[in-house]
C-alpha positions as CSV (number, residue, x, y, z in Angstrom):
1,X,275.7,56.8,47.9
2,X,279.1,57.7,49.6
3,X,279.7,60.1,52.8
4,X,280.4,63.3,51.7
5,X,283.9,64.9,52.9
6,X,284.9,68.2,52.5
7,X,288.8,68.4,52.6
8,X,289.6,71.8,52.6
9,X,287.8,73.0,55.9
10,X,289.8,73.6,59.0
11,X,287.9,74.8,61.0
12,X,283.5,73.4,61.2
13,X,281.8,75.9,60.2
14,X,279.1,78.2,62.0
15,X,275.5,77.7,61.4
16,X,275.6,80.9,59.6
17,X,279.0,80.1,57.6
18,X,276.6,76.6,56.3
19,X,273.2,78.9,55.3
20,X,276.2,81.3,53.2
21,X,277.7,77.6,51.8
22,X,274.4,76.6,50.6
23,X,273.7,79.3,49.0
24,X,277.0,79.5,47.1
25,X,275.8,76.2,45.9
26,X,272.7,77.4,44.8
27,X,270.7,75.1,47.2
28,X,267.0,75.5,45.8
29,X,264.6,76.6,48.4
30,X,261.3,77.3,48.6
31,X,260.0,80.7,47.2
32,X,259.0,82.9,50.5
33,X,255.2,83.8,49.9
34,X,254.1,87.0,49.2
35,X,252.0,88.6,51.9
36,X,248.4,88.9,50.9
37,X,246.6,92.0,52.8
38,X,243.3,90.8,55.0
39,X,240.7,93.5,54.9
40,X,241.7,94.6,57.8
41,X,241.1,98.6,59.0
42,X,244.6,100.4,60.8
43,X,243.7,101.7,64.1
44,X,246.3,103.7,65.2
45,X,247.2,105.6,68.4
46,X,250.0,107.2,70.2
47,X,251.5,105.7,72.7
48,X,254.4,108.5,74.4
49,X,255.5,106.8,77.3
50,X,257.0,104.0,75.7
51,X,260.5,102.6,76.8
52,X,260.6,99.1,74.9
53,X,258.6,97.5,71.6
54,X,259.2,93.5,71.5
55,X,258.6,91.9,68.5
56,X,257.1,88.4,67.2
57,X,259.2,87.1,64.4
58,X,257.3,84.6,62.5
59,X,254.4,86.0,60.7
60,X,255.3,89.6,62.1
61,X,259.1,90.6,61.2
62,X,259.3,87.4,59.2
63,X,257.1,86.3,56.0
64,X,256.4,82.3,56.1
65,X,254.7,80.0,54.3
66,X,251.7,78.7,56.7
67,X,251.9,81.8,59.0
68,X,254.3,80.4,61.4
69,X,257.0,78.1,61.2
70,X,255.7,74.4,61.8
71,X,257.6,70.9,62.2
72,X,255.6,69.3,59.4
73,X,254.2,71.0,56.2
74,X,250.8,70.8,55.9
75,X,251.0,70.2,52.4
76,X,252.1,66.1,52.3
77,X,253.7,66.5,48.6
78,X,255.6,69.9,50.4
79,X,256.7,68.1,53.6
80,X,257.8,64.6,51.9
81,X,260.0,66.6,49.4
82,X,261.5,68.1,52.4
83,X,262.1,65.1,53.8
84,X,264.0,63.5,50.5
85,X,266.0,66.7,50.2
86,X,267.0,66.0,53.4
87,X,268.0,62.3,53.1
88,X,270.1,62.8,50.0
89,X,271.8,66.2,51.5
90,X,272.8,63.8,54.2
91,X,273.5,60.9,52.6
92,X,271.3,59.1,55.2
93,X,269.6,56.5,53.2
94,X,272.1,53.2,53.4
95,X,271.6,53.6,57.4
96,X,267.9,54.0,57.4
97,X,266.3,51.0,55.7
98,X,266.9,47.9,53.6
99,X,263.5,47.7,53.0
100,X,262.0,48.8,49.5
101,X,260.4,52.4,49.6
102,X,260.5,55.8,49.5
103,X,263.6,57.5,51.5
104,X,260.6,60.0,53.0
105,X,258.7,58.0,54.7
106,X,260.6,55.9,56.6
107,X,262.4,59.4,57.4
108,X,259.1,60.3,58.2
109,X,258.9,57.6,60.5
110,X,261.9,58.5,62.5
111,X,261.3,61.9,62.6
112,X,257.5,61.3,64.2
113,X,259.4,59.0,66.9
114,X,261.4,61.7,67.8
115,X,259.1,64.4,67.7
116,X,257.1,61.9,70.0
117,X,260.0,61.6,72.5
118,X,260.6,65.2,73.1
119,X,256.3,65.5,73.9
120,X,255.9,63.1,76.6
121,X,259.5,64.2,77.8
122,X,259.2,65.2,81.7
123,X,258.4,69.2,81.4
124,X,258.5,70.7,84.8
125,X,254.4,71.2,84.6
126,X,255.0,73.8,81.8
127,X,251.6,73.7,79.8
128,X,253.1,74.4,76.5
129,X,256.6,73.3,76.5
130,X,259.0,73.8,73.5
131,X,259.9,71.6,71.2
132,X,263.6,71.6,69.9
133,X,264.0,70.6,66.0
134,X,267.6,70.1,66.5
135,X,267.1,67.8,69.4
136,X,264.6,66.1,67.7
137,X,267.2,66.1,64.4
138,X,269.7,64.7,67.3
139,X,267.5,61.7,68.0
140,X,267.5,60.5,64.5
141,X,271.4,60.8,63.9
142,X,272.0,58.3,67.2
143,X,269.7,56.1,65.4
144,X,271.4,56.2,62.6
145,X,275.0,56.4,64.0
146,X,274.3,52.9,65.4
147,X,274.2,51.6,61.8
148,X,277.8,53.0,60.9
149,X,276.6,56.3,59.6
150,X,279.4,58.6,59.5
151,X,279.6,62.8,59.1
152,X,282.5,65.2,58.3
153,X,283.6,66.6,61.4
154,X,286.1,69.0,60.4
155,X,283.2,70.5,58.3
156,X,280.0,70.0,60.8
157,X,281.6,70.0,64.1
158,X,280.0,67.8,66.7
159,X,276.7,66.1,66.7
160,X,274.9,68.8,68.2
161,X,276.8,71.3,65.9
162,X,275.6,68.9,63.3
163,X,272.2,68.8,64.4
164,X,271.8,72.5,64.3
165,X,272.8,72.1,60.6
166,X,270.1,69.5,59.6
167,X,267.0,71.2,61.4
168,X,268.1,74.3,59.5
169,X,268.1,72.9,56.2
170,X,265.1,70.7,57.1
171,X,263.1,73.5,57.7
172,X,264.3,75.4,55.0
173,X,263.0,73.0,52.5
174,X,259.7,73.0,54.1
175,X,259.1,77.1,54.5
176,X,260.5,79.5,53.0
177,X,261.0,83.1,54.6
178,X,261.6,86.7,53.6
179,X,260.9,90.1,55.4
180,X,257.2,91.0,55.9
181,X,257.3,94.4,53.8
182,X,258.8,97.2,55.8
183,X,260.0,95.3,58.6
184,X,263.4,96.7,58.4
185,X,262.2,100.3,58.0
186,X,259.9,99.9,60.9
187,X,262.6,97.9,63.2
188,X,265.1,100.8,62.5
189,X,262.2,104.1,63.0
190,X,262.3,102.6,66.3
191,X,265.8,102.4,67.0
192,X,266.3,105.9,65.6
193,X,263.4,106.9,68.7
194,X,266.2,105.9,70.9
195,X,263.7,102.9,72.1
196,X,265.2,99.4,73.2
197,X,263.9,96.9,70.9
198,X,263.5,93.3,72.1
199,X,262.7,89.8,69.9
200,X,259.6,88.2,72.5
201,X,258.7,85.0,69.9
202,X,258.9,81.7,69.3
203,X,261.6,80.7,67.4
204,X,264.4,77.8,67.1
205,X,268.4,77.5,66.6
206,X,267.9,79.0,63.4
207,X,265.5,81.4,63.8
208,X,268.0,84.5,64.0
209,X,269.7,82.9,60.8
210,X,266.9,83.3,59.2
211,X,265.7,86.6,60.5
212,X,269.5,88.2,59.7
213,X,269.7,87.0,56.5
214,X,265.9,88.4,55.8
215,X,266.7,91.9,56.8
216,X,270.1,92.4,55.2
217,X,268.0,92.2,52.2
218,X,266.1,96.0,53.1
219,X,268.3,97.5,55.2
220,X,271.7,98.6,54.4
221,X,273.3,98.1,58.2
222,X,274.5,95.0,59.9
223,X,270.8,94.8,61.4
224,X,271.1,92.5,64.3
225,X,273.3,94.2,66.8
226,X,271.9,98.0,66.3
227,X,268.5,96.9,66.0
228,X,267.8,94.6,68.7
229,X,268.8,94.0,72.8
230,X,270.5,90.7,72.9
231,X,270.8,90.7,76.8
232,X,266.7,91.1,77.0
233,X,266.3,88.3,74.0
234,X,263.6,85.6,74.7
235,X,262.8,83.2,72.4
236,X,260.7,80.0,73.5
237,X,263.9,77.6,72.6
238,X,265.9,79.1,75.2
239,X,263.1,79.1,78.1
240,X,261.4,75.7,76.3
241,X,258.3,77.2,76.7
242,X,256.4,78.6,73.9
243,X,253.3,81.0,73.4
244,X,250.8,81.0,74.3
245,X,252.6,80.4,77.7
246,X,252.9,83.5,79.6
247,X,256.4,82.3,80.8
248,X,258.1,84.0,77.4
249,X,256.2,87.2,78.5
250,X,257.2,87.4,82.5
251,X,260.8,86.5,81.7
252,X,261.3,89.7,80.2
253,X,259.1,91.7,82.5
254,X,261.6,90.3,85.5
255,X,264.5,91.5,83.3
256,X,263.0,95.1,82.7
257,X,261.8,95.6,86.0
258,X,265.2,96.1,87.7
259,X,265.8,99.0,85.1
260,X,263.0,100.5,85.9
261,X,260.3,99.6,83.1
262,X,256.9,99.0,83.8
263,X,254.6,96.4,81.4
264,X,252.3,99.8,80.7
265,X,255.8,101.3,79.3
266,X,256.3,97.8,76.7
267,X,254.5,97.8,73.4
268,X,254.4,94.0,71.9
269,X,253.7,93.7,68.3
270,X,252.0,90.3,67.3
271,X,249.7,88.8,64.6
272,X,248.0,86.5,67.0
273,X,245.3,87.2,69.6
274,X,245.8,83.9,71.6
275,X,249.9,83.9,71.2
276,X,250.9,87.6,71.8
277,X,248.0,89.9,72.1
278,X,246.1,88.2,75.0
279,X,249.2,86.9,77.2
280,X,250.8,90.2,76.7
281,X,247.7,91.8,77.7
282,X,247.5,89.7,80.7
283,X,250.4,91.2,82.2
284,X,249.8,95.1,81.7
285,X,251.6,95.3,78.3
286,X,250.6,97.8,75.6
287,X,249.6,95.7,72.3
288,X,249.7,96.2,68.4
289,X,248.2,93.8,66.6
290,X,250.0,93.1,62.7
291,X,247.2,92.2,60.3
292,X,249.2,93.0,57.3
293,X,249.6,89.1,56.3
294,X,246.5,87.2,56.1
295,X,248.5,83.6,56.2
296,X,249.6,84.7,59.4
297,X,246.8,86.7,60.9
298,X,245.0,85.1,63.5
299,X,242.0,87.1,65.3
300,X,238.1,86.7,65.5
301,X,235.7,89.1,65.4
302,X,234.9,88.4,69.1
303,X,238.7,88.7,70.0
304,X,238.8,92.4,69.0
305,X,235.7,93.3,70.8
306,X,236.9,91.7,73.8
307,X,238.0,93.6,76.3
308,X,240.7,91.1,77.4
309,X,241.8,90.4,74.0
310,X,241.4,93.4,72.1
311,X,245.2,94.9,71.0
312,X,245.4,98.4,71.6
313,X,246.7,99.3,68.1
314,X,246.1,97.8,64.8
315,X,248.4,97.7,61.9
316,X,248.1,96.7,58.1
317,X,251.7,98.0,57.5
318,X,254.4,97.7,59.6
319,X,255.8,101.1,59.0
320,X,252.9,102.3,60.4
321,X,254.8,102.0,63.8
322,X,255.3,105.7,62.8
323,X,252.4,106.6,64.4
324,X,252.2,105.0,67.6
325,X,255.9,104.9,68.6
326,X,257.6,108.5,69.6
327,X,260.9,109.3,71.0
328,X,261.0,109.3,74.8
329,X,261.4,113.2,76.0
330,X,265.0,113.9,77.6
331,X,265.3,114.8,80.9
């Protein structure tokens, strides 16, 4: 199996230029699931002095298999397919092994080794630290660069470029994602209240790919720019911490404060207790709970009767946003 080359790029492409490319070559993915509704009863409340809503993407704004995006698949038949795709997209397999056997597992192999790296990797006593698939993506291709394997550069830029590339498609094999129903109708009530709308979430390199490419498919507009405050973004690859760390939630609370925003004046929409709804909590933050996706949807009984963890809000559609969020009264 030969190194692929791809003549006629100039320039490397972007790791949104790639997602288009695949897709014009009719890369198979996964089918996103369908959300199936918990029995689950809205409760529902105004909230006027609002200023900001942050949102959790997987599971909330974004539909994934599992609930939340994972670095292996549950499922072994799900996750070792992923893995072949992978191997033969890449054309990694004369560098891995000489060994009989199936391309997967020894990928597997490689891939648990570096997963294992970046966990006992120093993290500055950060209880739940983040880890990077394209790092971890990295680590494998300098194994494998020591055997002669070779990429296009002119069409995947530099190893970290290239990286980026392989944890997307990786991970696209594994889960496939779509817009939780009404997302974009919700996301864009908001904007229309004249609120500032902030992603608060775990997420990786890909992540806002994936999110972009999900709600061009309900809403008409370019949705990332008008929707969403990219100077108040945190996502848990950039801070390399991730929920249910309540570093992801005081970064933004230290960016909102000099513009005068309180926490009381933030509305965070999650479908986690532990992961949004308590740390948000925590910190004075108004809370809606999504429980409009049972793969996603985690709360006990004894979480929404707890005073510490109970959300304020509950919602089984996301366009029921309507009737908590109102537009902030002009001066």
């Amino acid at each position: 199996m030969g190194i692929q080359t791809y003549t006629y790029i100039t320039m490397p492409l972007t790791l949104e230029q790639y997602a288009d490319f695949l897709d014009s070559n009719e890369t198979p993915w996964p089918a996103a699931p369908a959300p199936e509704r918990p029995k689950a009863k809205p409760h529902l409340i105004r909230m006027d002095d609002l200023k900001v809503v942050t949102w959790n993407i997987y599971g909330t704004l974004l539909a994934i298999s599992t609930g939340e995006l994972v670095f292996e698949h549950p499922d072994r038949f799900i996750r070792d397919l992923a893995f072949d795709k992978t191997v033969r997209q890449f054309n990694m397999w004369n560098f891995m092994s000489r060994k009989p056997g199936k391309p997967a597992e020894y990928m597997r192999q490689m891939y648990d080794k570096a997963m294992d790296e970046q966990r006992l990797a120093p993290s500055r006593k950060e209880r739940y630290p983040e880890i990077h698939a394209d790092r971890v993506w990295e680590a494998v291709l300098k194994k494998l660069l020591q055997k002669d394997y070779k990429f296009d550069t002119s069409f995947f830029g530099s190893l970290n470029e290239y990286s980026r590339k392989v944890a997307f498609f990786f991970h696209a094999s594994q889960q496939g994602t779509a817009a939780e129903p009404g997302a974009g109708a919700a996301l864009e009530f908001v904007r229309l209240c004249g609120l500032k709308q902030v992603l608060l979430a775990d997420a990786q390199c890909f992540t806002m790919i994936q999110l972009d490419r999900a709600l061009k498919a309900q809403i008409a507009i370019n949705p990332m720019e008008p929707l969403f405050d990219a100077s108040l973004q945190t996502l848990s690859f950039e801070k390399k911490s991730r929920k249910p760390s309540e570093k992801l939630f005081q970064s933004l609370l230290e960016k909102l404060e000099p513009l005068g925003i309180a926490p009381d004046q933030i509305l965070h929409v999650g479908s986690r207790i532990e992961k949004d709804i308590a740390p948000a909590r925590a910190l004075g933050m108004r809370t809606a709970l999504y429980a409009g996706d049972k793969e996603s949807l985690q709360a006990t009984p004894e979480q929404l009767k707890d005073p510490a963890t109970r959300p304020d809000a509950l919602v089984t559609d996301l366009k029921q946003i309507r009737e908590i969020v109102v537009a902030p009264v002009s001066n």
